[in-house]
C-alpha positions as CSV (number, residue, x, y, z in Angstrom):
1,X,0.0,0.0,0.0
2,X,3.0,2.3,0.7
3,X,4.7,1.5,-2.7
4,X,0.9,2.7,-4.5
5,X,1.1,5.9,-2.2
6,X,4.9,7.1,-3.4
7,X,3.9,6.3,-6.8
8,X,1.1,8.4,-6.5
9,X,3.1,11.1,-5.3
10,X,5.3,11.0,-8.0
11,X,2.4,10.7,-10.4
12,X,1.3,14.1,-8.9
13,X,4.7,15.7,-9.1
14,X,5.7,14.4,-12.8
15,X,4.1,14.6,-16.0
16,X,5.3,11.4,-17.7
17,X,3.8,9.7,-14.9
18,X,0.7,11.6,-14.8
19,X,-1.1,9.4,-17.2
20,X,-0.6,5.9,-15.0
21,X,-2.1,7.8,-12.5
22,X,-5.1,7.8,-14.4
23,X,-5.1,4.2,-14.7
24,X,-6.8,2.0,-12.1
25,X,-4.0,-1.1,-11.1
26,X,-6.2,-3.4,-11.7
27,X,-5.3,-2.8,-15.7
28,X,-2.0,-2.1,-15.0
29,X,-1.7,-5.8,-14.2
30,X,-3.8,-7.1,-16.8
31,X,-1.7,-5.2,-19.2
32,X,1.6,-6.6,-17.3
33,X,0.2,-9.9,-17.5
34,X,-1.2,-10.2,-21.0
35,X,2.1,-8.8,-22.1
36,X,4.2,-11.6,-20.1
37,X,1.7,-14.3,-21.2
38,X,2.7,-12.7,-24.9
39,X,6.5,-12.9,-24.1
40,X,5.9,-16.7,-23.3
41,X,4.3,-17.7,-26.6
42,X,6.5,-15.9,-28.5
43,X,9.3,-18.2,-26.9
44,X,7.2,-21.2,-27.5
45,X,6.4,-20.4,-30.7
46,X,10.1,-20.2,-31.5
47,X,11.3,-22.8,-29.8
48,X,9.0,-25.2,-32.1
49,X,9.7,-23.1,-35.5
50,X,13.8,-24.3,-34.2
51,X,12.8,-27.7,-33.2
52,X,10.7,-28.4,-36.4
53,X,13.1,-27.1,-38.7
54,X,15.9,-29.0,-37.2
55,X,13.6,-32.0,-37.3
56,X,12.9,-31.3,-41.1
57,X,16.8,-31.5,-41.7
58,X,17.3,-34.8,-40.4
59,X,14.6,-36.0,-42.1
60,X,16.1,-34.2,-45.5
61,X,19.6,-35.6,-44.5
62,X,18.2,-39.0,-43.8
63,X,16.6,-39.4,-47.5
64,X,19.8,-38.0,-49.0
65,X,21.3,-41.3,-47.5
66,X,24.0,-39.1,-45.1
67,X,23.0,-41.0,-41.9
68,X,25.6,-39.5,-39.8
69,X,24.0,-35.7,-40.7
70,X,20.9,-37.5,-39.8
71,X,21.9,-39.2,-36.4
72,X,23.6,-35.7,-35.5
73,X,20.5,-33.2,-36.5
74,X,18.0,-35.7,-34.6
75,X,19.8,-35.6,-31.0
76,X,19.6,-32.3,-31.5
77,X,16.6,-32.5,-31.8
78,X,16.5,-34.6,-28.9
79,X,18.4,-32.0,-26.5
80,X,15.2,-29.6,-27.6
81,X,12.4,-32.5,-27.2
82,X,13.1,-35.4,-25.9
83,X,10.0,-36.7,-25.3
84,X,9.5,-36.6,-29.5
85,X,8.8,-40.8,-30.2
86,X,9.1,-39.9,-33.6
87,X,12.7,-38.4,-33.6
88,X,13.3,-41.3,-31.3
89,X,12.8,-43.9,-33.8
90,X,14.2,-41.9,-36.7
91,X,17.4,-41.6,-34.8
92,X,17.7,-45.7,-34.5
93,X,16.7,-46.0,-38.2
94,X,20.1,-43.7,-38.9
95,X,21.9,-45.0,-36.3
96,X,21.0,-48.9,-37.8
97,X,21.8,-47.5,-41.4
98,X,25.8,-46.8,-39.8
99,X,25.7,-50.2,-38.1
100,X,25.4,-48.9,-34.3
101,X,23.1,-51.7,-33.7
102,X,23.0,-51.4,-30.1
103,X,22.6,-47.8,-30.5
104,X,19.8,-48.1,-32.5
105,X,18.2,-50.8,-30.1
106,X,18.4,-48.6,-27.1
107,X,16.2,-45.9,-29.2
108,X,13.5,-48.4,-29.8
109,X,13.4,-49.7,-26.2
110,X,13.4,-46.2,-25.5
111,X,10.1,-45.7,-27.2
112,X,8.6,-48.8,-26.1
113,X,8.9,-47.9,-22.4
114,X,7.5,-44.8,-22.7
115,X,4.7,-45.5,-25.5
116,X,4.6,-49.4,-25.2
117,X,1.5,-49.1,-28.2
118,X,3.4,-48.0,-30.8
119,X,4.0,-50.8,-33.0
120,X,6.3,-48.8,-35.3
121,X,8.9,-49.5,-32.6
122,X,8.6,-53.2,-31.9
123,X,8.5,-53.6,-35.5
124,X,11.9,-51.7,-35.8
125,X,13.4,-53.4,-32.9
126,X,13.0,-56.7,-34.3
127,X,14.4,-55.9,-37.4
128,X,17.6,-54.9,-35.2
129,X,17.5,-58.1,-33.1
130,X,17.3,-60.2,-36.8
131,X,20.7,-58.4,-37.9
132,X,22.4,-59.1,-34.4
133,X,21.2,-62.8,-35.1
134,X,18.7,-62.8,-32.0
135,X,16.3,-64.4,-33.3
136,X,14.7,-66.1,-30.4
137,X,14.0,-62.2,-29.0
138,X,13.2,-61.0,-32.5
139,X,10.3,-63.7,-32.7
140,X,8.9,-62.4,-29.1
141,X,9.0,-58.8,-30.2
142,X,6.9,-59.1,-33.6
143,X,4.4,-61.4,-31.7
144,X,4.2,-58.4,-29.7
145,X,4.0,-56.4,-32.4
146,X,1.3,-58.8,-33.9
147,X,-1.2,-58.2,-30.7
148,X,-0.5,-54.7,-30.6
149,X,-2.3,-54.6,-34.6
150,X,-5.1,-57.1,-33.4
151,X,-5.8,-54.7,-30.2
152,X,-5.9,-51.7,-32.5
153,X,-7.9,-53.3,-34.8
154,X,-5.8,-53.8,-37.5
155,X,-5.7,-57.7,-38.2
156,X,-4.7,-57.2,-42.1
157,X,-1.1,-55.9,-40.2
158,X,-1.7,-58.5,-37.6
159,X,-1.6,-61.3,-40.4
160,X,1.2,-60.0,-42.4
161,X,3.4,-60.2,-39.1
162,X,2.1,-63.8,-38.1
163,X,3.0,-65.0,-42.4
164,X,6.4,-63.5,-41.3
165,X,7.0,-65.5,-37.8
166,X,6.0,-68.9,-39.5
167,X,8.4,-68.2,-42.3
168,X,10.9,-67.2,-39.4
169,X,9.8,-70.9,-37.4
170,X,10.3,-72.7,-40.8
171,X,13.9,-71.2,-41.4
172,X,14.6,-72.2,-37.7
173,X,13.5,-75.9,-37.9
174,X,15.1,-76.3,-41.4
């Protein structure tokens, strides 16, 4: 209350701040506070325009086929969003594409433990776990794959993924 009254004061006593004096405080703080809530956006809005540009340059350095540009751009990406599932997996496809395997395989486990329905990632995982010659754990992980399609009604997906295992069963007992 004593901070409003020596304001005032100096309200009375200058002319520049004649005109706030004018002004109850109640929109003095509504101004303060849509201006701040302005300030934040604008941050948030640039912060995505930087994280989705990066994102699209990764994805552009991915389809040129340079896979260490790619791998680099998305954990940047990563260090802006790490919480993007997307970037996530896109980061073990170019890391798979250079051969870092067990890179690539901590990516996709990283997806499934936090989103554990999205297929995309068992899918990818088990392609990993073929090349390291796990096949036991790749089986597991596309049946898992295969109920994830049935429980999101998608048998057509489901199928394709059980034609696959038997094939992968035959080439195990021949």
């Amino acid at each position: 209350m004593l901070s409003i009254k020596i304001y005032l004061l100096l309200a009375q006593n200058n002319p520049e701040f004649q005109i706030l004096s004018d002004v109850p405080f109640g929109n003095i703080l509504a101004i303060a506070t849509v201006i701040s809530s302005i300030a934040i956006l604008i941050y948030f809005a640039w912060k995505t325009l930087r994280t989705s540009n990066a994102f699209q340059k990764g994805v552009t350095l991915y389809q040129q086929e340079d896979y260490k540009g790619a791998e680099a751009v998305f954990r940047q990406v990563i260090s802006f969003n790490s919480t993007n599932d997307m970037v996530h997996l896109l980061l073990g496809d170019a890391l798979r594409q250079q051969g870092k395997l067990e890179e690539a395989m901590q990516q996709f486990q990283e997806v499934i433990r936090r989103a554990p329905k999205k297929v995309d990632a068992y899918l990818r995982l088990s392609s990993v776990l073929m090349q390291q010659e796990q096949k036991e754990e790749a089986v597991v992980t596309l049946q898992q794959a295969s109920d994830l399609f049935q429980k999101q009604r998608q048998p057509q997906k489901a199928e394709q993924i059980q034609q696959l295992l038997s094939k992968l069963k035959q080439k195990n007992r021949g």
